[in-house]
C-alpha positions, 0 to 999 in steps of 0.5 A: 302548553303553558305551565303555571304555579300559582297561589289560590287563597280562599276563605277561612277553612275553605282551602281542604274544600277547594283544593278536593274540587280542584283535585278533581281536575286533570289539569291542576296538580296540588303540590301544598297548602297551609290547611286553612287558606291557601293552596299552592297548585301547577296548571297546565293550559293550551295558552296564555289565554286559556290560564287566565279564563281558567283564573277567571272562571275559578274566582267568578264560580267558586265563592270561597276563593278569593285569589289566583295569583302566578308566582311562575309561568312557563311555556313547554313546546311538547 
């Protein structure tokens, strides 16, 4: 298992958006946010790969987001 934090930015005004579609996922904790445009998340995925698919498929299917950047990544053995 890979954990990550990261940086998601999004439009102006969209972060309370994107951060109640995010909620919603059960790999995606939300732990803050600056109300207008960013949010600061923890992700768990299988893999490396899986993290950054996950990115990837954040920024081509959500308009409003506009950066998923890793400010730490971890790998838990369990």
């Amino acid at each position: 298992m890979v954990i990550a934090g990261v940086l998601i930015t999004t439009k102006p005004g969209q972060a309370p958006f994107v951060a109640a579609s995010l909620g919603a996922s059960p790999h995606v904790q939300l732990v803050g946010g600056d109300g207008s445009e960013r949010l600061a998340a923890v992700v768990s995925r299988e893999s490396g790969e899986a993290l950054e698919a996950w990115a990837e498929e954040l920024l081509r299917d959500d308009e409003r987001i506009l950066g998923v950047y890793p400010t730490f990544v971890g790998h838990d053995p369990e």
